[in-house]
C-alpha beads as a LAMMPS data file, in Angstrom:
LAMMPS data file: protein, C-alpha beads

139 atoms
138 bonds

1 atom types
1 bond types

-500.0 500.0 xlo xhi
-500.0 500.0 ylo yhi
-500.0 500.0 zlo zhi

Masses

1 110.0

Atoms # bond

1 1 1 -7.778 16.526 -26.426
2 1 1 -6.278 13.211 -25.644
3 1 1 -8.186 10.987 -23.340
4 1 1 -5.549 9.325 -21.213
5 1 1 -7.882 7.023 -19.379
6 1 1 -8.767 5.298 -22.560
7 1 1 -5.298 4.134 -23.299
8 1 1 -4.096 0.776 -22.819
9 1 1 -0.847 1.871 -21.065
10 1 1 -2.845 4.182 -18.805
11 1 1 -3.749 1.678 -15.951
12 1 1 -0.042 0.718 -15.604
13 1 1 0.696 3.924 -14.701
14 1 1 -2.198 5.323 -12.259
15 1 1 -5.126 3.677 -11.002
16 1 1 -8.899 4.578 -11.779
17 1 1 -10.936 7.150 -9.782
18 1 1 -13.231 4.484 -9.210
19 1 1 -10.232 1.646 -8.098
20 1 1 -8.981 5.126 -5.645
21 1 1 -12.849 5.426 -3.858
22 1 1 -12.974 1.738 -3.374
23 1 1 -9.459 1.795 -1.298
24 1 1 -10.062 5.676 0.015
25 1 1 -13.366 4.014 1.602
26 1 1 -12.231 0.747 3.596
27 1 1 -12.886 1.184 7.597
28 1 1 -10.042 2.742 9.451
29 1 1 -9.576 3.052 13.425
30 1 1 -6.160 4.916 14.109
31 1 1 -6.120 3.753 17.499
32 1 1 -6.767 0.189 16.460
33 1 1 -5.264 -0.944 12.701
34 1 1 -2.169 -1.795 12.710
35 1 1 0.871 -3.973 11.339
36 1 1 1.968 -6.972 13.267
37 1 1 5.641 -9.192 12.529
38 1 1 4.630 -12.016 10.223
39 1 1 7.418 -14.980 9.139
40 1 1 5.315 -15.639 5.940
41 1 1 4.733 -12.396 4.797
42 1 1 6.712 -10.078 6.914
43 1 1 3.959 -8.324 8.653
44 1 1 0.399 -8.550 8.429
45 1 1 -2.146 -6.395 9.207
46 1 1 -4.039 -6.471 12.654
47 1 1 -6.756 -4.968 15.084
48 1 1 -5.921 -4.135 18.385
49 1 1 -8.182 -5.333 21.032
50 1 1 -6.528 -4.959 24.261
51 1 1 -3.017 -3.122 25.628
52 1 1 -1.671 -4.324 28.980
53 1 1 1.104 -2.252 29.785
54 1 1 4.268 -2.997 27.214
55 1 1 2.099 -6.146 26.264
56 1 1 -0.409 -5.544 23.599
57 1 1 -3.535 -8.300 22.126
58 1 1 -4.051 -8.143 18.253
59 1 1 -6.491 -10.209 15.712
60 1 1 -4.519 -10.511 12.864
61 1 1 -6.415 -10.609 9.368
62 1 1 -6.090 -14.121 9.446
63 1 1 -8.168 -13.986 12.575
64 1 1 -5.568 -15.246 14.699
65 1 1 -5.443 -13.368 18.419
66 1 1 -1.462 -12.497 19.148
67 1 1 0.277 -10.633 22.099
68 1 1 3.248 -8.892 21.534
69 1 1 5.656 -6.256 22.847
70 1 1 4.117 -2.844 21.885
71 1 1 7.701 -2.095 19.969
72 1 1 6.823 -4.985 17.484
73 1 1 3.313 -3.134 16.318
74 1 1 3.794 -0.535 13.683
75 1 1 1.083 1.933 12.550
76 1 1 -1.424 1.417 9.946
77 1 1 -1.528 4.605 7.030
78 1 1 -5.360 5.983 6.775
79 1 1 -6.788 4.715 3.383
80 1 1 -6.484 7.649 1.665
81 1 1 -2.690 6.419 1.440
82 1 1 -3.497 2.742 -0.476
83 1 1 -1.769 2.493 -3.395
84 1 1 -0.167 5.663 -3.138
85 1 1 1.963 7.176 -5.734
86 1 1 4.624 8.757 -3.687
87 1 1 5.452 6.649 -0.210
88 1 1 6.744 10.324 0.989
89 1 1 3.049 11.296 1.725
90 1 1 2.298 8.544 4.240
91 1 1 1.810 9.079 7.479
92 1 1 3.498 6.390 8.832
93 1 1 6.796 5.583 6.704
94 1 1 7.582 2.133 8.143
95 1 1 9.072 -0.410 7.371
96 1 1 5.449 -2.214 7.453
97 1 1 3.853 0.488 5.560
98 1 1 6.150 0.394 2.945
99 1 1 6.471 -3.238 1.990
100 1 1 2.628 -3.096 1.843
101 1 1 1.982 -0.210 -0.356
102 1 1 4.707 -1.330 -3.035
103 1 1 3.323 -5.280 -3.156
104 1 1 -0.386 -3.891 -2.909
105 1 1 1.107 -1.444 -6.685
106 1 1 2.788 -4.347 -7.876
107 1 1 -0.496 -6.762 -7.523
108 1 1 -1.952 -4.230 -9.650
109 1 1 0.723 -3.966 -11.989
110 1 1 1.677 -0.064 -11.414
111 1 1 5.430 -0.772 -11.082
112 1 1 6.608 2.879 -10.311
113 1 1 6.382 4.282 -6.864
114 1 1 7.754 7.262 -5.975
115 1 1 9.648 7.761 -2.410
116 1 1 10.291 11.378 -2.798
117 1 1 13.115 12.346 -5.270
118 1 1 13.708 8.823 -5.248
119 1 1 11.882 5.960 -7.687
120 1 1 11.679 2.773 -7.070
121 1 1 10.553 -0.004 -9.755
122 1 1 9.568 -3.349 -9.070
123 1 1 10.436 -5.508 -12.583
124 1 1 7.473 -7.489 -13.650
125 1 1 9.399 -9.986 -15.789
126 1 1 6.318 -8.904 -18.279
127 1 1 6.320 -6.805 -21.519
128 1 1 3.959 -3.701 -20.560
129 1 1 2.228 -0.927 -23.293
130 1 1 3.486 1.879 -20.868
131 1 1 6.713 2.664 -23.277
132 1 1 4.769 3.905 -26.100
133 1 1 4.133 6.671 -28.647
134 1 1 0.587 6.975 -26.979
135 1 1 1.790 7.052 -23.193
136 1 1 4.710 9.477 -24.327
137 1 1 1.857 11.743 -25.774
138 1 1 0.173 11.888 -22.244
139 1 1 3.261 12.771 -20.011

Bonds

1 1 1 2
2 1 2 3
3 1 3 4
4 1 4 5
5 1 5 6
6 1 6 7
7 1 7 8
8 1 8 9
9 1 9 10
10 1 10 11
11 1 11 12
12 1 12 13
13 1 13 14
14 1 14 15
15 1 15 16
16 1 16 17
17 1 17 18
18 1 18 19
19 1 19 20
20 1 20 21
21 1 21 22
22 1 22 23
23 1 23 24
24 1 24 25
25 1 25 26
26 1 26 27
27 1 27 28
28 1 28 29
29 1 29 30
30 1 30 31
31 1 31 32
32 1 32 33
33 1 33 34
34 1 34 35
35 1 35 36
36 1 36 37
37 1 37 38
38 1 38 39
39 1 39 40
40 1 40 41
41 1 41 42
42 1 42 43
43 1 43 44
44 1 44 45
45 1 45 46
46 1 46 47
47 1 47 48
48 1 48 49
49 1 49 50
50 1 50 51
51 1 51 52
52 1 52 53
53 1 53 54
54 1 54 55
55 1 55 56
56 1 56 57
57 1 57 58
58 1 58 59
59 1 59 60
60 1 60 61
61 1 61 62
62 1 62 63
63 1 63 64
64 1 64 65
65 1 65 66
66 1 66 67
67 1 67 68
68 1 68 69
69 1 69 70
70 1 70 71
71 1 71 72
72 1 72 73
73 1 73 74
74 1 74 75
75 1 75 76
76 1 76 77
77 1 77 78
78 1 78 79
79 1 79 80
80 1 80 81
81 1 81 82
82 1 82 83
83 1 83 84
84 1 84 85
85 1 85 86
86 1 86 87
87 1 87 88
88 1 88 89
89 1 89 90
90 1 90 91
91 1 91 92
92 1 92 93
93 1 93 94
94 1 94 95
95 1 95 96
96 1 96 97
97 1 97 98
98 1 98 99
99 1 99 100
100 1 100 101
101 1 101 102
102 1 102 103
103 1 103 104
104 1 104 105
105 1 105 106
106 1 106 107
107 1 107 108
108 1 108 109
109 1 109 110
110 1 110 111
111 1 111 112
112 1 112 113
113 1 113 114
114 1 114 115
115 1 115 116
116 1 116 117
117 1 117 118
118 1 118 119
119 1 119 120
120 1 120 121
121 1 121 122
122 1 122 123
123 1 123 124
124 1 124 125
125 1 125 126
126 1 126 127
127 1 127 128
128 1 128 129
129 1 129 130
130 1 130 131
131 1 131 132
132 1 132 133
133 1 133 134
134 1 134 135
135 1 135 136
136 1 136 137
137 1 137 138
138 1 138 139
């Protein structure tokens, strides 16, 4: 039996059980996370500490306090969706949401994401040991 984890192509292509518990277990309010318009980064992500009507408060993760029109806020995916393999399981497929989980897969090199049928792949500009005799063995 071929151990797949112990390949050096294998964390390219999926991320370690332990890597999944350590994102699966970051806090999570449903009501409160959420993604907020950024001009640096395109969004960021935020905690919502006060609605007013069409007017809502956020602290940003920079811990800057912002009020917006409740149209600009988009949802925040539960953690069991971090990193995730195939963007078609997420809860929230925004625009948000998506840029996040494909630059948090690219940080850690895992340049295939799925988005149903569909895959996209972010080029690293790096030579990878994912297209090997090895890796071949294991798919």
């Amino acid at each position: 039996m071929f151990d797949c984890e112990n390949d050096p192509g294998w964390q390219f292509l999926r991320m370690s059980r332990e890597q999944i518990i350590q994102d699966q277990s970051q806090p999570y309010d449903s009501k409160k996370n959420c993604w907020v318009p950024d001009e640096e980064d395109g969004f960021q992500s935020g905690e919502i500490i006060k609605t007013a009507g069409e007017m809502v408060t956020v602290v940003t993760r920079s811990q800057n306090e912002i009020t917006l029109k409740k149209e600009l806020v988009q949802e925040m995916n539960p953690p069991k969706f971090e990193k995730t393999e195939d963007m078609s399981n997420l809860s929230f497929l925004n625009d948000a949401s998506v840029l996040h989980n494909l630059r948090a897969r690219y940080k850690m090199m895992l340049i295939y994401t799925y988005s149903g049928l569909f895959c996209v792949v972010i080029n690293p500009y790096k030579r990878l040991p994912i297209y090997t005799e090895s890796v071949a063995r294991i798919f």
